[in-house]
DSSP file (Angstrom, degrees, kcal/mol; ACC not computed):
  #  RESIDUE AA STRUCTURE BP1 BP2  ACC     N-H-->O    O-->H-N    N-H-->O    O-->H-N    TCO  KAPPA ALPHA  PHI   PSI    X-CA   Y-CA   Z-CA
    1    1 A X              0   0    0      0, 0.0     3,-0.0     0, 0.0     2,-0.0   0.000 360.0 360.0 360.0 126.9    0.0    0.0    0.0
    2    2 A X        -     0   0    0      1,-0.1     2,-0.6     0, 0.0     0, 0.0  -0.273 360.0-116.4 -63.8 143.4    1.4    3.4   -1.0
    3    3 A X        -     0   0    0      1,-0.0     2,-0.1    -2,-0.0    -1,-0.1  -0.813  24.5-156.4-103.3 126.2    2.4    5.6    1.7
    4    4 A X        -     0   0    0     -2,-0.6     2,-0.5     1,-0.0     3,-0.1  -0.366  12.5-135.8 -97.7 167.3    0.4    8.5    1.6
    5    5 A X     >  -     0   0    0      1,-0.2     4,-3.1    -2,-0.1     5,-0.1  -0.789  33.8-104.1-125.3 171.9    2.2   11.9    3.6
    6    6 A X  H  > S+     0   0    0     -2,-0.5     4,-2.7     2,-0.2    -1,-0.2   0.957 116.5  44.9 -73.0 -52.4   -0.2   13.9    5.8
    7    7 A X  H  > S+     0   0    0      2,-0.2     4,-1.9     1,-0.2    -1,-0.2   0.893 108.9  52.0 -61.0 -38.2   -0.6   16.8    3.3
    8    8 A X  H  > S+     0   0    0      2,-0.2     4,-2.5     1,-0.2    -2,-0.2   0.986 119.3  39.7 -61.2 -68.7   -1.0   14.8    0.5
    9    9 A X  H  X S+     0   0    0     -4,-3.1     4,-2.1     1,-0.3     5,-0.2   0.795 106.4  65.7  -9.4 -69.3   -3.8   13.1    2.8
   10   10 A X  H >X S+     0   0    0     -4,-2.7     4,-1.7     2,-0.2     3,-0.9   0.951 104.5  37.0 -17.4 -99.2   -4.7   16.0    3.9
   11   11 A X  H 3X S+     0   0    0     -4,-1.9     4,-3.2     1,-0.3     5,-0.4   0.807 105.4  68.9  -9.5 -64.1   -6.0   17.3    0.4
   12   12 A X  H 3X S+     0   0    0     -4,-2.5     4,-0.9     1,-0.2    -1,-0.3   0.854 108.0  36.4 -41.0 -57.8   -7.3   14.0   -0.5
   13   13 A X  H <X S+     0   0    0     -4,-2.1     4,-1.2    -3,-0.9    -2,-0.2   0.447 115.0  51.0 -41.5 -37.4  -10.1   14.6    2.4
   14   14 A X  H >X S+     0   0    0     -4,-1.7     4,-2.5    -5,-0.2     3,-0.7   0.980 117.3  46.5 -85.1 -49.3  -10.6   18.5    1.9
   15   15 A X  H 3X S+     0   0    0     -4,-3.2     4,-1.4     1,-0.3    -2,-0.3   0.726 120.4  37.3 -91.5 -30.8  -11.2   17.2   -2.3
   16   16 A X  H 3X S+     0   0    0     -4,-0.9     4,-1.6    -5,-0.4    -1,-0.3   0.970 121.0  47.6 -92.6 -34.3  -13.4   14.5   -1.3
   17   17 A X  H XX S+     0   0    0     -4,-1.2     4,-4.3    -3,-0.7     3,-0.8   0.964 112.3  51.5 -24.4 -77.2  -15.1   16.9    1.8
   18   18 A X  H 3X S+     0   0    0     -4,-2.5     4,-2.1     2,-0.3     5,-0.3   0.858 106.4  46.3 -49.0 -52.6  -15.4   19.5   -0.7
   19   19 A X  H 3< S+     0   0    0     -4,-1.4    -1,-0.2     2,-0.2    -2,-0.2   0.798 114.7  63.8 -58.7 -27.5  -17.5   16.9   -3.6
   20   20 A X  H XX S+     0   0    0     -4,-1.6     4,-1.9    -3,-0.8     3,-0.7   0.975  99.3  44.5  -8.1-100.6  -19.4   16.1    0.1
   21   21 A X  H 3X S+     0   0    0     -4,-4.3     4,-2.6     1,-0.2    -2,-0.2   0.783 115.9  46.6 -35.9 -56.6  -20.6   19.4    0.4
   22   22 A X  H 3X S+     0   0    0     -4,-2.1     4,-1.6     1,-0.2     5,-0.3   0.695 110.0  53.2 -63.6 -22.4  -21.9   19.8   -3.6
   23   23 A X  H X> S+     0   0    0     -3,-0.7     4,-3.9    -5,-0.3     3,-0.6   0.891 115.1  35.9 -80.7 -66.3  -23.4   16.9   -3.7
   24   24 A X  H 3X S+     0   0    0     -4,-1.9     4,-2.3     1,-0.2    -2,-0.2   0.835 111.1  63.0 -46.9 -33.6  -25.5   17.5   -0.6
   25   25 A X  H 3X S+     0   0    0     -4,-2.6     4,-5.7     2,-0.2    -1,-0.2   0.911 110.7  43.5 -45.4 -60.0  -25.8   21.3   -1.7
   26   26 A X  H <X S+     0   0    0     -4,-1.6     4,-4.1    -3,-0.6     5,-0.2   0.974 107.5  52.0 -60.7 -59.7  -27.6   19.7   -4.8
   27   27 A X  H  X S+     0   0    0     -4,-3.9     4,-3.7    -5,-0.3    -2,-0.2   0.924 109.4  57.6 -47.1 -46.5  -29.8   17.2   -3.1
   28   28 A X  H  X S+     0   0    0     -4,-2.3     4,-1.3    -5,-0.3    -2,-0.2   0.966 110.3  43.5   4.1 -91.8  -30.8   20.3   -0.9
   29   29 A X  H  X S+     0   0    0     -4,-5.7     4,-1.2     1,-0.2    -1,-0.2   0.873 111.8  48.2 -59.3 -25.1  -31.8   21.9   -3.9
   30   30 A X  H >X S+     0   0    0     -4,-4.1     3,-5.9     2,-0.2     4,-1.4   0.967 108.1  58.3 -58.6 -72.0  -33.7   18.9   -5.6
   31   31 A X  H 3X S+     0   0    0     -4,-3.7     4,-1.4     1,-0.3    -1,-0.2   0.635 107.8  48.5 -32.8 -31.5  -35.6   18.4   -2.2
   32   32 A X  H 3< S+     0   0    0     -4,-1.3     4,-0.5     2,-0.2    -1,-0.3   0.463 110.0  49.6 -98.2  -3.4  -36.9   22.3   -2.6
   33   33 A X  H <X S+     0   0    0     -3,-5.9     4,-5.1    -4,-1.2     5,-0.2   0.752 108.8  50.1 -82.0 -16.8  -38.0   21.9   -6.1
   34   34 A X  H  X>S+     0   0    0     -4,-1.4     4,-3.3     2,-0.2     5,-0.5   0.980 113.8  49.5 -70.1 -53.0  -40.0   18.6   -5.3
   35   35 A X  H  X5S+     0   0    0     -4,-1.4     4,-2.8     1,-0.2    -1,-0.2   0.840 114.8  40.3 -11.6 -69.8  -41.4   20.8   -2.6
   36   36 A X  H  45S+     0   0    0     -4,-0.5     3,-0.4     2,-0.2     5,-0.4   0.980 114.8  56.8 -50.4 -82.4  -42.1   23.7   -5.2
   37   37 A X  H >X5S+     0   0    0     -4,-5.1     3,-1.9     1,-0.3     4,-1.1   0.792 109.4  44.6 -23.2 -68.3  -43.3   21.0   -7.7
   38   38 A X  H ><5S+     0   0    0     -4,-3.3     3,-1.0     1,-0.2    -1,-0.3   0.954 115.6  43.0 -58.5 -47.3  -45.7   19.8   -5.3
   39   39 A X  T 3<<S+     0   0    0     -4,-2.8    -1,-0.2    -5,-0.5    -2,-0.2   0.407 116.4  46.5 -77.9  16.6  -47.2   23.2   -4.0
   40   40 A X  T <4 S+     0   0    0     -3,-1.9    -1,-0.2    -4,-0.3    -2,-0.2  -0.033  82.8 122.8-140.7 -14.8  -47.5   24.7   -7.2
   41   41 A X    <<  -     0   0    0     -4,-1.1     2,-0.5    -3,-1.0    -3,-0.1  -0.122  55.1-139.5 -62.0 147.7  -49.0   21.8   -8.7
   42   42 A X        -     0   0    0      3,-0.0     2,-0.2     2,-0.0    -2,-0.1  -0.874  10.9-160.1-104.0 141.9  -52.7   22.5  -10.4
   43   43 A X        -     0   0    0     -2,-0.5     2,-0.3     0, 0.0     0, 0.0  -0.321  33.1-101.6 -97.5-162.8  -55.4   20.1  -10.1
   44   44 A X        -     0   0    0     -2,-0.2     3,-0.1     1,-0.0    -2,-0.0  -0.958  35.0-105.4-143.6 120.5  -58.0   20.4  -12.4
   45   45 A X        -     0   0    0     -2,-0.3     3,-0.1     1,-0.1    -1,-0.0  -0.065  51.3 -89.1 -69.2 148.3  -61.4   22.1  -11.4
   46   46 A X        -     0   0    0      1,-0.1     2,-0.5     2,-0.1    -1,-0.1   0.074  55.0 -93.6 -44.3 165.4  -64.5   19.5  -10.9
   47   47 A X    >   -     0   0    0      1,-0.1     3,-1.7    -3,-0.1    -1,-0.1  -0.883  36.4-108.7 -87.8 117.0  -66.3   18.8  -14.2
   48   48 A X  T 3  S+     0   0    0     -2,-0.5    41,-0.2     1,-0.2     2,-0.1   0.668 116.9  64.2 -49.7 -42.8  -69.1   21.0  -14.6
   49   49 A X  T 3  S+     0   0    0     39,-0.1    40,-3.3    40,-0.1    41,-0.3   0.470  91.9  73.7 -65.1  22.0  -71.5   18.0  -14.0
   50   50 A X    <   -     0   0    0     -3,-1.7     2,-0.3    38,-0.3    38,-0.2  -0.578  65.3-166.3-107.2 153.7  -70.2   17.6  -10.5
   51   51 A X        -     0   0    0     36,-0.3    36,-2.5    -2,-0.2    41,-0.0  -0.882  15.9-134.0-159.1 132.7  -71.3   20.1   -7.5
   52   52 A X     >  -     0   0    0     -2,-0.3     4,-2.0    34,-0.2    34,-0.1   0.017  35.5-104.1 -74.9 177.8  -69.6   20.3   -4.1
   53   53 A X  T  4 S+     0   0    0      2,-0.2    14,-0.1     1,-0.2    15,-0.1   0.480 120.7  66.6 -99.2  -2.4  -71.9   20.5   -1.2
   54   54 A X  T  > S+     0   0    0      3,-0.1     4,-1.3     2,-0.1    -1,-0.2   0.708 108.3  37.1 -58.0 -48.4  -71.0   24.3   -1.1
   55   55 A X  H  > S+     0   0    0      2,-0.2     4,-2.6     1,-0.2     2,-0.5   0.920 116.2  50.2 -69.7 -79.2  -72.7   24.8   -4.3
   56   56 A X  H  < S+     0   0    0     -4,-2.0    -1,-0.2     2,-0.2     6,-0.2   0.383 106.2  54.8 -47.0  15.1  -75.5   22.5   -3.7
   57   57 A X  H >> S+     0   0    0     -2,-0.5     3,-2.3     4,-0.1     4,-0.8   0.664 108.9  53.8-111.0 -64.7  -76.2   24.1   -0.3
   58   58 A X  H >< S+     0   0    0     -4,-1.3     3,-0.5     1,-0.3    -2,-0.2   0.830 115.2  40.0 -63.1 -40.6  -76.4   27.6   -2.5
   59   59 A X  T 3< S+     0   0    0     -4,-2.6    -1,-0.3     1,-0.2    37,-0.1  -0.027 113.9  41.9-118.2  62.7  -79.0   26.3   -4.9
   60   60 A X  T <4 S-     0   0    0     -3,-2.3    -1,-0.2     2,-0.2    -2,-0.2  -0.001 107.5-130.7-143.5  17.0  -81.2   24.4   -3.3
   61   61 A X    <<  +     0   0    0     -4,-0.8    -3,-0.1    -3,-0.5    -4,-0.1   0.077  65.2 114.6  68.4   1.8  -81.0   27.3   -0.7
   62   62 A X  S    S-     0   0    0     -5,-0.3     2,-0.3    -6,-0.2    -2,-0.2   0.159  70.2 -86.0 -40.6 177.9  -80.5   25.0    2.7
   63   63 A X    >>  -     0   0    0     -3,-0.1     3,-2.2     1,-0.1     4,-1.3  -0.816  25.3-115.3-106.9 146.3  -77.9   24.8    4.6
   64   64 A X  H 3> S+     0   0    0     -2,-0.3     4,-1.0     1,-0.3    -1,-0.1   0.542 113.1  57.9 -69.5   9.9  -74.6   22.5    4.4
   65   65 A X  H 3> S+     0   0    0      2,-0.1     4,-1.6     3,-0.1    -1,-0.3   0.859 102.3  46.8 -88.3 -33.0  -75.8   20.8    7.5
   66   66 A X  H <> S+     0   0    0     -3,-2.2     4,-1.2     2,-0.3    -2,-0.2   0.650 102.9  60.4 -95.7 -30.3  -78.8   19.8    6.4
   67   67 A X  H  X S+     0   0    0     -4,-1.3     4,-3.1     2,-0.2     5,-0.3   0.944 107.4  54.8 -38.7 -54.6  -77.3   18.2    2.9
   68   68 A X  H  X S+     0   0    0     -4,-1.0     4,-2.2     1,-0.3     5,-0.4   0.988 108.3  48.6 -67.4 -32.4  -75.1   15.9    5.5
   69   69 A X  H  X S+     0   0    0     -4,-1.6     4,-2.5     1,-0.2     6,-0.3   0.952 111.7  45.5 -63.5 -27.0  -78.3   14.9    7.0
   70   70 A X  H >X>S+     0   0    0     -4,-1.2     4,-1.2     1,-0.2     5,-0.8   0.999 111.4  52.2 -79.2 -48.7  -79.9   14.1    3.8
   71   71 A X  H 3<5S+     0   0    0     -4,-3.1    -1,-0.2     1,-0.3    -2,-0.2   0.811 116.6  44.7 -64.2 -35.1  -76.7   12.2    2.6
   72   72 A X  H 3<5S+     0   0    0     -4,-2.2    -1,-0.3    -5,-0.3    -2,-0.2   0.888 113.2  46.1 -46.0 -46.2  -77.1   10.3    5.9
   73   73 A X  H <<5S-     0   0    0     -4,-2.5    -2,-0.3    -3,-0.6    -1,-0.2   0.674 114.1-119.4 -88.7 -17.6  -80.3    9.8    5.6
   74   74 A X  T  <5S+     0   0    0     -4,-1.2    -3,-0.2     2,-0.2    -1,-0.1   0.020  74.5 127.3  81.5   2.4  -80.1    8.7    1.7
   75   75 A X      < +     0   0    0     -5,-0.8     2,-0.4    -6,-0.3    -4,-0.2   0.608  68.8  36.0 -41.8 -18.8  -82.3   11.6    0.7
   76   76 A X  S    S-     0   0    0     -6,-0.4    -2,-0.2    -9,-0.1    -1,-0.1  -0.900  87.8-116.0-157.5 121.0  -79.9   12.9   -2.0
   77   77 A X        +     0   0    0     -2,-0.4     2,-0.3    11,-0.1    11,-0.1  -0.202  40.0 177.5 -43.9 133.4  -77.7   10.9   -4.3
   78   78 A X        -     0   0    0      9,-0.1     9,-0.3    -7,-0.1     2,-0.2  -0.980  33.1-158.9-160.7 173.2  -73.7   11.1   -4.0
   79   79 A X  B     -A   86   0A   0      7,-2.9     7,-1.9    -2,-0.3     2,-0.4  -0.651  26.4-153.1-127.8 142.4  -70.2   10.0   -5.2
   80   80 A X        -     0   0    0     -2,-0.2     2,-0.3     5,-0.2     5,-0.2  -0.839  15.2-178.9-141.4 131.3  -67.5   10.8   -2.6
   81   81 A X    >   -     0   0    0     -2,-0.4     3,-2.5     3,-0.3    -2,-0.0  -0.815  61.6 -12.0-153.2 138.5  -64.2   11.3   -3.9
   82   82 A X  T 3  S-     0   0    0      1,-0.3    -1,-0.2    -2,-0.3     3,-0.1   0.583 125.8 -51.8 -18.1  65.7  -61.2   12.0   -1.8
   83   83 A X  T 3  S+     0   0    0      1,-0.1     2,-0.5    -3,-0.1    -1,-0.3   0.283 116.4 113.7  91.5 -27.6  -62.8   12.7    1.3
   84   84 A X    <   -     0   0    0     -3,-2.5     2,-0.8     1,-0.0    -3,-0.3  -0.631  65.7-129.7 -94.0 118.3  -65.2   15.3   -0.6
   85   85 A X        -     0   0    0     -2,-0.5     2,-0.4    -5,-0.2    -5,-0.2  -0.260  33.0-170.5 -63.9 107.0  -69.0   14.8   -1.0
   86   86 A X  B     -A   79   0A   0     -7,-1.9    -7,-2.9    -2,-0.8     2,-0.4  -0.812   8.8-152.7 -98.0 149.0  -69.9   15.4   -4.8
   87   87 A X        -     0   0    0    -36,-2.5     2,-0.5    -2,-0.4   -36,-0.3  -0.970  21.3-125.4 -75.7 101.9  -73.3   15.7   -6.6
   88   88 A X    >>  -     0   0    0     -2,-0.4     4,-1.0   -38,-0.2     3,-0.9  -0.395  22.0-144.3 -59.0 111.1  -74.1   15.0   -9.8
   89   89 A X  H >> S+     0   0    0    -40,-3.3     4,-1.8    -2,-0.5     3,-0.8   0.907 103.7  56.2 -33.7 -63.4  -75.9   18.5  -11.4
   90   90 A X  H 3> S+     0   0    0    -41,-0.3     4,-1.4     1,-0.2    -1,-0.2   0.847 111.2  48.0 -69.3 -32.6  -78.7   16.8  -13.7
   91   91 A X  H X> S+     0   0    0     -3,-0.9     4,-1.4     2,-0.2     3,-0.7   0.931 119.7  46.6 -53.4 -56.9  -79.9   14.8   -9.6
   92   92 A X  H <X S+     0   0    0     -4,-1.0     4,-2.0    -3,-0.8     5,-0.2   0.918 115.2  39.1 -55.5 -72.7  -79.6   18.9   -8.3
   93   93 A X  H 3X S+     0   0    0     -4,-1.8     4,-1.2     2,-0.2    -1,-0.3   0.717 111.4  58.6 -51.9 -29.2  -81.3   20.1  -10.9
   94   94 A X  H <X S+     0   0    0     -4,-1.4     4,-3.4    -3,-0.7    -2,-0.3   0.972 110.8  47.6 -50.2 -79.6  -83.8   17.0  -10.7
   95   95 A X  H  X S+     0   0    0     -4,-1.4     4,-1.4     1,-0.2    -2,-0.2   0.752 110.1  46.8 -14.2 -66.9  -84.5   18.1   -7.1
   96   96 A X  H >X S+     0   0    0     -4,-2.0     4,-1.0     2,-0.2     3,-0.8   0.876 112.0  51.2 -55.8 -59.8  -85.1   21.8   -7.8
   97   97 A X  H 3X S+     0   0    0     -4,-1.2     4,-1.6     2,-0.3     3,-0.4   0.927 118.3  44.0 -85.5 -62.0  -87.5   20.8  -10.9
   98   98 A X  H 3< S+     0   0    0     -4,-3.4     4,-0.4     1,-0.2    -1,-0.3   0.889 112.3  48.7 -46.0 -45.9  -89.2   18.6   -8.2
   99   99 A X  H X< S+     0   0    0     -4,-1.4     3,-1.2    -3,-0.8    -2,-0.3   0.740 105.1  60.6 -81.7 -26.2  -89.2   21.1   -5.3
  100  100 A X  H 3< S+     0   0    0     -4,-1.0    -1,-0.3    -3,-0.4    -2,-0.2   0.548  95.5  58.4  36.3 -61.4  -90.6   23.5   -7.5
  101  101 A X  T 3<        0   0    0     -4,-1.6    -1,-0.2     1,-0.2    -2,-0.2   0.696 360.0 360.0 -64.7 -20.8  -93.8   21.4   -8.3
  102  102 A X    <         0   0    0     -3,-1.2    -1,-0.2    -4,-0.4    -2,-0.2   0.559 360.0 360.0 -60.0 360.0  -94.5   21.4   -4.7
């Protein structure tokens, strides 16, 4: 094994240290674009024939408390899709057209 001197060593350690730092300097930065990526990412707005329970509260004029009872209760069809309760418009509009005849 070649006998290395303490400066030469030395070097070796600051030059490998040094590639150390950049590398990590970089991963650093990768880690704060995924970051970026991800919090800047767009989803794509519902499809008009879909309505949140925000909307469907506003036109069937009730309140969003009283949608979760009906959705408990099975009074009003719905799809539930990450965690969020959606409404198919033509059911909403079905409703309305009904409540309406009353």
């Amino acid at each position: 094994m070649p006998h290395l001197d303490s400066h030469q060593s030395e070097t070796q350690f600051r030059s490998l240290f040094e590639k150390l730092m950049l590398m990590e300097a970089k991963l650093d930065e990768l880690l704060y674009l995924q970051r970026q990526e991800h919090e800047l990412r767009v989803y794509p707005p519902l499809r008009a024939e879909y309505l949140d329970i925000i909307d469907v509260s506003k036109l069937l004029k009730v309140e969003q408390k009283t949608i979760y009872n009906w959705v408990s209760l099975g009074k009003i069809p719905y799809l539930k899709a990450n965690g969020r309760l959606l409404f198919l418009r033509a059911e909403v509009d079905e409703m309305l057209r009904r409540r309406e005849e009353w």
